[in-house]
C-alpha positions as CSV (number, residue, x, y, z in Angstrom):
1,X,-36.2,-31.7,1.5
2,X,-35.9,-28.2,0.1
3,X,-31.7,-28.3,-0.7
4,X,-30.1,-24.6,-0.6
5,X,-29.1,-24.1,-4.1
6,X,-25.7,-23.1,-3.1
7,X,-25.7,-26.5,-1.1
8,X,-22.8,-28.3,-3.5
9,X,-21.1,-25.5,-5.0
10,X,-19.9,-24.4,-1.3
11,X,-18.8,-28.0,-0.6
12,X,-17.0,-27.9,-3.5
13,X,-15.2,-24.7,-2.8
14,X,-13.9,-26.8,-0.1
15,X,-12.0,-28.9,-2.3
16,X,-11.0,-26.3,-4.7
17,X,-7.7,-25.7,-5.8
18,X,-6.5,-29.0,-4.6
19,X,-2.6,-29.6,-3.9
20,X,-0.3,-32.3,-6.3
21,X,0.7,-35.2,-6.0
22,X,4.2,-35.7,-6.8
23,X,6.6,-38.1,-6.9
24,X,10.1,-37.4,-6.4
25,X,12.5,-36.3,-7.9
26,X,11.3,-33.4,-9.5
27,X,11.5,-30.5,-10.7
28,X,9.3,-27.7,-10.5
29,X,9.0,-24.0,-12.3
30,X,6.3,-21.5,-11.3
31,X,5.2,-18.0,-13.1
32,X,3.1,-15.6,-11.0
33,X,1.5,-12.7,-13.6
34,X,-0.4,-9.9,-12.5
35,X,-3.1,-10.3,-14.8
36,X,-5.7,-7.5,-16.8
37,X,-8.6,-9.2,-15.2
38,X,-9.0,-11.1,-19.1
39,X,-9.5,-14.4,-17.8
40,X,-10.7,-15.9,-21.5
41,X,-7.6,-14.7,-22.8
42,X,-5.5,-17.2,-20.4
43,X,-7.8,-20.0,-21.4
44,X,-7.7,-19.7,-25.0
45,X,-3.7,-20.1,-24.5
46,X,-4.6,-23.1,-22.2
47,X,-6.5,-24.2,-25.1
48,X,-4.3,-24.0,-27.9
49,X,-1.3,-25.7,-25.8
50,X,-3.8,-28.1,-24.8
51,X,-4.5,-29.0,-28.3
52,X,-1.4,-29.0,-30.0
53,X,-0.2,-32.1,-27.3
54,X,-3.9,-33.3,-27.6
55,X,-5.1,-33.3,-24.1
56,X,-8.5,-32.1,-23.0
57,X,-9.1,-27.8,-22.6
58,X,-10.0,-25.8,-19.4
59,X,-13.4,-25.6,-19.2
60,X,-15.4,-22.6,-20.0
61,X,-15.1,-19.8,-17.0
62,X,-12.8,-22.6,-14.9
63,X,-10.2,-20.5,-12.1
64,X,-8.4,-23.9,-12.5
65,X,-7.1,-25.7,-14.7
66,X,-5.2,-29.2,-13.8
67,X,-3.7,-31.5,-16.4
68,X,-0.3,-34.2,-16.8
69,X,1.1,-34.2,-20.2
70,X,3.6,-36.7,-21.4
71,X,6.4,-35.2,-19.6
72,X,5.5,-32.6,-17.2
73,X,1.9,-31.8,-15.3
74,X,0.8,-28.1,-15.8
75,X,-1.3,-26.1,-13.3
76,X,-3.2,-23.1,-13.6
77,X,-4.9,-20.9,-11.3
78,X,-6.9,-18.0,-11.6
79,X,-6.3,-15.5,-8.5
80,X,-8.1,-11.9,-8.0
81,X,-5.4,-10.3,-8.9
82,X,-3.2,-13.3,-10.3
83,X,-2.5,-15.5,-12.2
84,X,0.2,-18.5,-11.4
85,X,1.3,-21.1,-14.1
86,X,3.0,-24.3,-12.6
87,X,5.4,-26.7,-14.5
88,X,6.2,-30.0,-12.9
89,X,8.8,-32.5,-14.5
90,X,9.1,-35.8,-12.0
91,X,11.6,-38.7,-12.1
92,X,14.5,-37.2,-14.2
93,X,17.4,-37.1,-11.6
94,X,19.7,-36.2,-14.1
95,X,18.7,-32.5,-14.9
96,X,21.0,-29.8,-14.0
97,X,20.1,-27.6,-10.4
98,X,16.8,-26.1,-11.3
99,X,16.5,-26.4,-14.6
100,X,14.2,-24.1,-16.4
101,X,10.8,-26.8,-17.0
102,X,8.9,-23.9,-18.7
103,X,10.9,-24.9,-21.9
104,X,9.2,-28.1,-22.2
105,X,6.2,-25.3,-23.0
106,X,8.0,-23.9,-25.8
107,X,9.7,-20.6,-25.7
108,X,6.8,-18.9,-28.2
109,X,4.0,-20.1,-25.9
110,X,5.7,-18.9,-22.5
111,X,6.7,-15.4,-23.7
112,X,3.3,-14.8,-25.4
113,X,1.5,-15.0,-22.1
114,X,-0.7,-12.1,-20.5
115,X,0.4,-9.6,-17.9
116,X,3.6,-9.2,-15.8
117,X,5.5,-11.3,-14.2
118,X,5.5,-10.4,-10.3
119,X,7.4,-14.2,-9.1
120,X,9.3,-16.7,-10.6
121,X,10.8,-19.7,-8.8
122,X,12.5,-22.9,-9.1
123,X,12.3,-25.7,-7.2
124,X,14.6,-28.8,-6.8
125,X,13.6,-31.9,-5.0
126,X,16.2,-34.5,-4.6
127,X,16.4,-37.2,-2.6
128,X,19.1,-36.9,-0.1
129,X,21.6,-39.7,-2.0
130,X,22.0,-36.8,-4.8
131,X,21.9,-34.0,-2.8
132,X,25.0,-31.9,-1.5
133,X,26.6,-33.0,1.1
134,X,27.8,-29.8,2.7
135,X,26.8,-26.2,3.3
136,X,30.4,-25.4,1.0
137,X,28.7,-27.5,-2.0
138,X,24.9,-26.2,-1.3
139,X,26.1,-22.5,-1.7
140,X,27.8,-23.3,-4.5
141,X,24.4,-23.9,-6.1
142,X,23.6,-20.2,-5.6
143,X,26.8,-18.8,-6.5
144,X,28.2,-18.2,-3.2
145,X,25.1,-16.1,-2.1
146,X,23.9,-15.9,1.6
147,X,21.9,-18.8,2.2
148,X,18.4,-19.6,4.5
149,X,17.1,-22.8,5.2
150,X,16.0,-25.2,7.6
151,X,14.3,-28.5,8.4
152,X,10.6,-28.8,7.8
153,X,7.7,-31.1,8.4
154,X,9.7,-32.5,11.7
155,X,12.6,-33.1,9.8
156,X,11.5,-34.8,6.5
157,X,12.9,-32.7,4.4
158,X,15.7,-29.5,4.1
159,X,14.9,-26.5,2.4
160,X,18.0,-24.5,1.1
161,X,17.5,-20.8,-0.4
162,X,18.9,-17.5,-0.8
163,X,15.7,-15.9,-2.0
164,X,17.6,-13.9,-4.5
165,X,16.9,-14.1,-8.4
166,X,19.5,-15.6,-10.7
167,X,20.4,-14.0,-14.1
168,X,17.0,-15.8,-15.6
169,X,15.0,-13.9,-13.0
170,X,14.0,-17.0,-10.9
171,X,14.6,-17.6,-7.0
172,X,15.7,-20.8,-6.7
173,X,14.8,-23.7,-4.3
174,X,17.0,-26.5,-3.3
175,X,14.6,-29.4,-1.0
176,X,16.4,-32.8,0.3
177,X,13.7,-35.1,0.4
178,X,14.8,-36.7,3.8
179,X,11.6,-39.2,4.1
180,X,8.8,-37.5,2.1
181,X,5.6,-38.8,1.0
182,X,4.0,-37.7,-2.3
183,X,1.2,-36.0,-1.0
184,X,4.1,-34.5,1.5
185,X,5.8,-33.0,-2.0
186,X,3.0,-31.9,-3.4
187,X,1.7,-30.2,-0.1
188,X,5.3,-29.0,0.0
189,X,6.0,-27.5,-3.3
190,X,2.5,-25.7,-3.1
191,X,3.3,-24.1,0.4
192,X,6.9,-23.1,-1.3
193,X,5.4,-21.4,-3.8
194,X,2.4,-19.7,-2.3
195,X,4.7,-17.9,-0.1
196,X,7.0,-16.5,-2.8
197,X,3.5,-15.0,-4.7
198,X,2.2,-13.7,-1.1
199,X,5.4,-12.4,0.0
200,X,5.6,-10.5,-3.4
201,X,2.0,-9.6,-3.4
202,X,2.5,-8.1,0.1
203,X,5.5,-5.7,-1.0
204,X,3.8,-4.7,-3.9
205,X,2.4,-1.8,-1.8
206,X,5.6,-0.7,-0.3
207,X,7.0,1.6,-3.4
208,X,2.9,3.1,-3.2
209,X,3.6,3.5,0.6
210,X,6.7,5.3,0.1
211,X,5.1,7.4,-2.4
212,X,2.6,8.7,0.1
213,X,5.2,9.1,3.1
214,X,5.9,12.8,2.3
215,X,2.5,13.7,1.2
216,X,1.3,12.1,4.4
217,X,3.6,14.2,6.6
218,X,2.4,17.4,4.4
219,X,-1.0,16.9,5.3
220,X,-0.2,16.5,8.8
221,X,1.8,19.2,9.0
222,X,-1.1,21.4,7.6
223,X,-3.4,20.1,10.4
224,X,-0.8,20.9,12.7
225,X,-1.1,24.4,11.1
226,X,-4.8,24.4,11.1
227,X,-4.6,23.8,14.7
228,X,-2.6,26.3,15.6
229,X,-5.2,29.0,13.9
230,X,-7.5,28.0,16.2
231,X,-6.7,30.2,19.0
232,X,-5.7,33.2,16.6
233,X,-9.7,33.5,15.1
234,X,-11.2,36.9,15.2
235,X,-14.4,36.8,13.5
236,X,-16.8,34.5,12.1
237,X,-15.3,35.3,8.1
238,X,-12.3,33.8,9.9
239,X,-13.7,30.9,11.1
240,X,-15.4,30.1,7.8
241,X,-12.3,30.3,5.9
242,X,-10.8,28.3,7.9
243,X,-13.3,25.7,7.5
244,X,-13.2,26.2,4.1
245,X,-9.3,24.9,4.6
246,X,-10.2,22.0,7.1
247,X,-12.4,20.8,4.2
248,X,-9.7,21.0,1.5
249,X,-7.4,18.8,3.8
250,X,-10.3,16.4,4.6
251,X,-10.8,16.1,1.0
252,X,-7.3,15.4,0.0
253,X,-7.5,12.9,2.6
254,X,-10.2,11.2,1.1
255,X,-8.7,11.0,-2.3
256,X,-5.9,9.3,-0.7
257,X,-8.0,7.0,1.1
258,X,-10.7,6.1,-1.8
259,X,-6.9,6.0,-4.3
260,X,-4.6,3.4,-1.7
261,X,-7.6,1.6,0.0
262,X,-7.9,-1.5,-1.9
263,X,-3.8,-1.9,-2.3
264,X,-3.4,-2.0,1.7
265,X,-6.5,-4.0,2.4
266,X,-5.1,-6.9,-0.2
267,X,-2.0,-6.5,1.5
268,X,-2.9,-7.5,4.7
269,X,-4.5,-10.1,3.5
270,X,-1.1,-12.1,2.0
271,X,0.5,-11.0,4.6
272,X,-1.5,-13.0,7.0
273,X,-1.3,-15.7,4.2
274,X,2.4,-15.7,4.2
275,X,2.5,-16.0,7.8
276,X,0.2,-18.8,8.1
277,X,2.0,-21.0,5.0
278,X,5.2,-20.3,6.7
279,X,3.4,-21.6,10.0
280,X,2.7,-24.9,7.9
281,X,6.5,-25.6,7.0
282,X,7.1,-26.3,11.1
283,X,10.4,-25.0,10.8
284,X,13.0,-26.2,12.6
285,X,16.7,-24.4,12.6
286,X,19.9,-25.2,11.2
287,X,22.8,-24.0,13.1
288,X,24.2,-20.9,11.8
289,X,21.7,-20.9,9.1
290,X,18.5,-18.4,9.3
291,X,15.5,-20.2,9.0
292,X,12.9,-19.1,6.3
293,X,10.9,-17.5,9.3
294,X,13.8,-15.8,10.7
295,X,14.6,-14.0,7.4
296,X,10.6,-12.4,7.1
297,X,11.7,-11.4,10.6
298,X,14.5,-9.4,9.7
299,X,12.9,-8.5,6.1
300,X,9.3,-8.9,5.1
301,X,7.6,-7.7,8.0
302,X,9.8,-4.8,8.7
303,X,8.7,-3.9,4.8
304,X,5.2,-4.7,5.7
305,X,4.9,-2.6,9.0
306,X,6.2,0.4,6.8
307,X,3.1,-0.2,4.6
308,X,0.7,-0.4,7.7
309,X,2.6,2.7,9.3
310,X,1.4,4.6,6.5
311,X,-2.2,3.2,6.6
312,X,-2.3,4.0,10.1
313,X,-1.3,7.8,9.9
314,X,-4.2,8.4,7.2
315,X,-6.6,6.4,9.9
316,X,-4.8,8.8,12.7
317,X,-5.3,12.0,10.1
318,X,-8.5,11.4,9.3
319,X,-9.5,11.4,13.0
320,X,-7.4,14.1,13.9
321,X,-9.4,16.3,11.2
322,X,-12.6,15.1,12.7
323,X,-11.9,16.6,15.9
324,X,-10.3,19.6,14.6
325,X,-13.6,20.4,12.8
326,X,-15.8,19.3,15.6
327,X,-13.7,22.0,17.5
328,X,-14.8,24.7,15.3
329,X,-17.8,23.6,14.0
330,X,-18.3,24.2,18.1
331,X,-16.8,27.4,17.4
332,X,-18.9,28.2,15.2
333,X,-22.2,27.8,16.7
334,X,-20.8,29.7,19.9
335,X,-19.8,32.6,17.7
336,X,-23.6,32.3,15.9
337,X,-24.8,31.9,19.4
338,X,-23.3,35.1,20.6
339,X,-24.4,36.6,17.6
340,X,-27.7,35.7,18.2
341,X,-27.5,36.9,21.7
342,X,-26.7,40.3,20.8
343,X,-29.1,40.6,18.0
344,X,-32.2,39.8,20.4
345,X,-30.5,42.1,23.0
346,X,-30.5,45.1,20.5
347,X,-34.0,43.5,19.7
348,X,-34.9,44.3,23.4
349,X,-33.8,47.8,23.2
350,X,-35.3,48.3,20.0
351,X,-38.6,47.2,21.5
352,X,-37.6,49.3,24.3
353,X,-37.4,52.6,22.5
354,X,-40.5,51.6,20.5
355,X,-42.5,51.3,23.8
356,X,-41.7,54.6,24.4
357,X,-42.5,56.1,21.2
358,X,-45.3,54.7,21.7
359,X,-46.2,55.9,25.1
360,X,-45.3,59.2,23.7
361,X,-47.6,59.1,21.4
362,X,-50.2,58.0,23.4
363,X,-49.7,60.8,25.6
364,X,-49.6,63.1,22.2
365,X,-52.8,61.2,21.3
366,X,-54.9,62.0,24.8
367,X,-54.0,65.6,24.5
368,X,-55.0,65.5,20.7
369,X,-58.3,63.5,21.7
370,X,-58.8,66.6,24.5
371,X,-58.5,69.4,22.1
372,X,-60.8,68.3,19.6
373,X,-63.4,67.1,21.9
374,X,-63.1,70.7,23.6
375,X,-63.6,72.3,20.1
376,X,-66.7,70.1,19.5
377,X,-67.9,71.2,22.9
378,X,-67.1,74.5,22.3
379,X,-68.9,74.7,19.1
380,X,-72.0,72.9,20.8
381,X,-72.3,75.9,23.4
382,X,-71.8,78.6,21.3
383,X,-75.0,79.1,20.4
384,X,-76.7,78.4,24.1
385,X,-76.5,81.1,26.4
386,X,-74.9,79.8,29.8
387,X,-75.6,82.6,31.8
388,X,-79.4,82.0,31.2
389,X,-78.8,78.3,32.9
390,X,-75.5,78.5,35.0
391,X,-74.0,80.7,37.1
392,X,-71.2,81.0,35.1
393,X,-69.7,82.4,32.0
394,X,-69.3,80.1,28.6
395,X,-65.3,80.4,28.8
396,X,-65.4,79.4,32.6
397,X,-68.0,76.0,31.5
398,X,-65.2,75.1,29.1
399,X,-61.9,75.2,31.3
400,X,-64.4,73.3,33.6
401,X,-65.2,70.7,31.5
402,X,-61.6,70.0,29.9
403,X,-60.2,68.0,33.0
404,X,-63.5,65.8,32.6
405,X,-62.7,65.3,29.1
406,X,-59.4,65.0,29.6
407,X,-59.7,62.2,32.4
408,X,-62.2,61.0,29.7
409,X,-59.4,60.5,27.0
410,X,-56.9,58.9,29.9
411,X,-59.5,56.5,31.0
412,X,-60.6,55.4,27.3
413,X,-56.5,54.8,26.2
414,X,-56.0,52.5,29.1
415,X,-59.2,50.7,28.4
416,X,-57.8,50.1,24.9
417,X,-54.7,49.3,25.9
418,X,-55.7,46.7,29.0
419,X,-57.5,44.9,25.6
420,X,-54.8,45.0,24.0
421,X,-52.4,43.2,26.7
422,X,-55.2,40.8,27.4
């Protein structure tokens, strides 16, 4: 069999990126950077915190690495634009609400890491025997702060939040395990925090979208301007200048366009993965309590729209300048048109005039042709003495003969010019 040499490697993309298994309770910290695009950089650091608890290193090029160490598991992922770093304590009941795991790192080794940090989250999974008991004791976990939550997975578990950083710059995450398996947890704690680095990745466009409101609205408001000048052209150096506008706006457009594209295509895209891991959590709701979904409903996609508002109104723009210039470009080759029109009718009348120069001269020519034939004539006859042959005088053989020759000249110009036609 002849095996596609891709074959394995897409299977295995498949199974990429697999979610942990995790045993509860536990504790979990996660670090979403916004990284240079160095991904060595990130696995030497793998490296030398892999050596100094002597464990085996990332592999060379790897977008994942996976590994326990004696108190905590560690994962890292290597996004497009991303990077997350994933601390997981288990089995230590005792710890304080959302402790900070990333100090079981070392403090050195944490703030020496690459790029900026764009999420940060805690998560808390207790089981249910040392979890609050009330919605009085649960916000008193996040200082009084407006809380969402809910039931997921058909009511294995609770999920309290107020998706509001504390003063370490983490949003913290409060779970009652109410009947969860491990591979539930892990599944759990991955969909958590996906959703926290989406939703942030998503509003990372809105302070570029707000940016380009005004000079959005400028732009259209000059087309609306351009527009307007349509009716009010005069000549064709009017037209082309305002072409030459049409073009300047088009080209701004562009910059725009080619400057923003990539920021609100990737938005989109974790938008639509937000949505779908928040699909995954089956929420179900808490009375009096917004649920996770409810609070993107009132929140994140509001934010979002505003980002695809603005993408929208370049898309609109850019069509509404398309028209505008196959409006004048229309103009244009009407006013050329007309142009053209005239010049062949002064063409016409050109050719006109020149016909009758030309018939003029024709006529000048025949009469020309006449006279010099008649002086030839006349010099052929002097010497001869008519009177000896005709009954008539010399002078009276001439004015005779000059109709002939003149008839002669006629006839011989209308020959020349029937050849000519034909």
């Amino acid at each position: 069999m002849n095996l596609h040499p891709l074959k394995d490697s897409l299977i295995n993309e498949l199974h990429n990126r697999p979610f942990p298994v995790v045993e509860l309770p536990a504790q979990v910290s996660s670090l979403v950077f916004l990284h240079s695009g160095d991904r060595q950089a990130e696995l030497d650091k793998l490296s030398e915190l892999a050596q100094s608890h002597g464990m085996p290193a990332p592999t060379a090029n790897a977008d994942c690495y996976y590994q326990s160490f004696d108190k905590f598991d560690l994962r890292w992922e290597y996004h497009n634009e991303f990077s997350t770093y994933t601390v997981i304590r288990r089995g230590q009941p005792e710890q304080p609400f959302c402790a900070p795991v990333f100090s079981l790192l070392g403090e050195h080794w944490v703030d020496n890491l690459e790029g900026q940090v764009i999420a940060a989250n805690h998560i808390d999974l207790r089981p249910a025997s040392t979890a609050p008991t009330s919605q009085e004791q649960v916000s008193q976990l996040f200082n009084d702060q407006r809380l969402v939550g809910s039931k997921i997975y058909d009511g294995l578990a609770t999920v309290w939040t107020s998706v509001q950083a504390e003063e370490d710059g983490f949003i913290r995450t409060l779970v009652v395990d109410e009947g969860l398996a491990p591979s539930q947890a892990g599944r759990l704690i991955r969909n958590l925090l996906e959703i926290a680095a989406y939703r942030s990745m998503t509003l990372l466009a809105l302070p570029t979208a707000r940016l380009l409101m005004p000079e959005v609205r400028h732009l259209e408001q000059r087309l609306v301007e351009t527009n307007g000048k349509l009716n009010q052209l005069n000549s064709l150096d009017d037209e082309q200048a305002l072409m030459e506008e049409l073009i300047a706006e088009a080209t701004q457009l562009e910059k725009l366009v080619a400057d923003h594209n990539f920021r609100f295509s990737a938005t989109e895209a974790y938008f639509n993965l937000t949505e779908s891991r928040l699909d995954m959590l089956r929420e179900q709701k808490i009375p009096a309590i917004r649920t996770l979904k409810q609070f993107h409903v009132r929140r994140f996609i509001p934010a979002f729209n505003t980002c695809m508002s603005v993408v929208r109104r370049k898309e609109n723009l850019s069509k509404r300048i398309s028209r505008t210039s196959e409006l004048l470009h229309l103009r244009l080759q009407l006013s050329l048109e007309t142009q053209n029109q005239q010049l062949l009718a002064s063409m016409d009348k050109r050719s006109e005039i020149q016909l009758r120069l030309q018939q003029t001269v024709e006529g000048l020519s025949v009469i020309a042709m006449t006279y010099y034939s008649m002086s030839l004539i006349e010099l052929l006859l002097k010497p001869v003495v008519v009177e000896n042959y005709l009954p008539i005088s010399q002078g009276i053989a001439l004015a005779a003969l000059t109709p002939v020759v003149f008839l002669g000249a006629v006839m011989l110009t209308l020959r020349i010019r029937k050849n000519l036609h034909s």
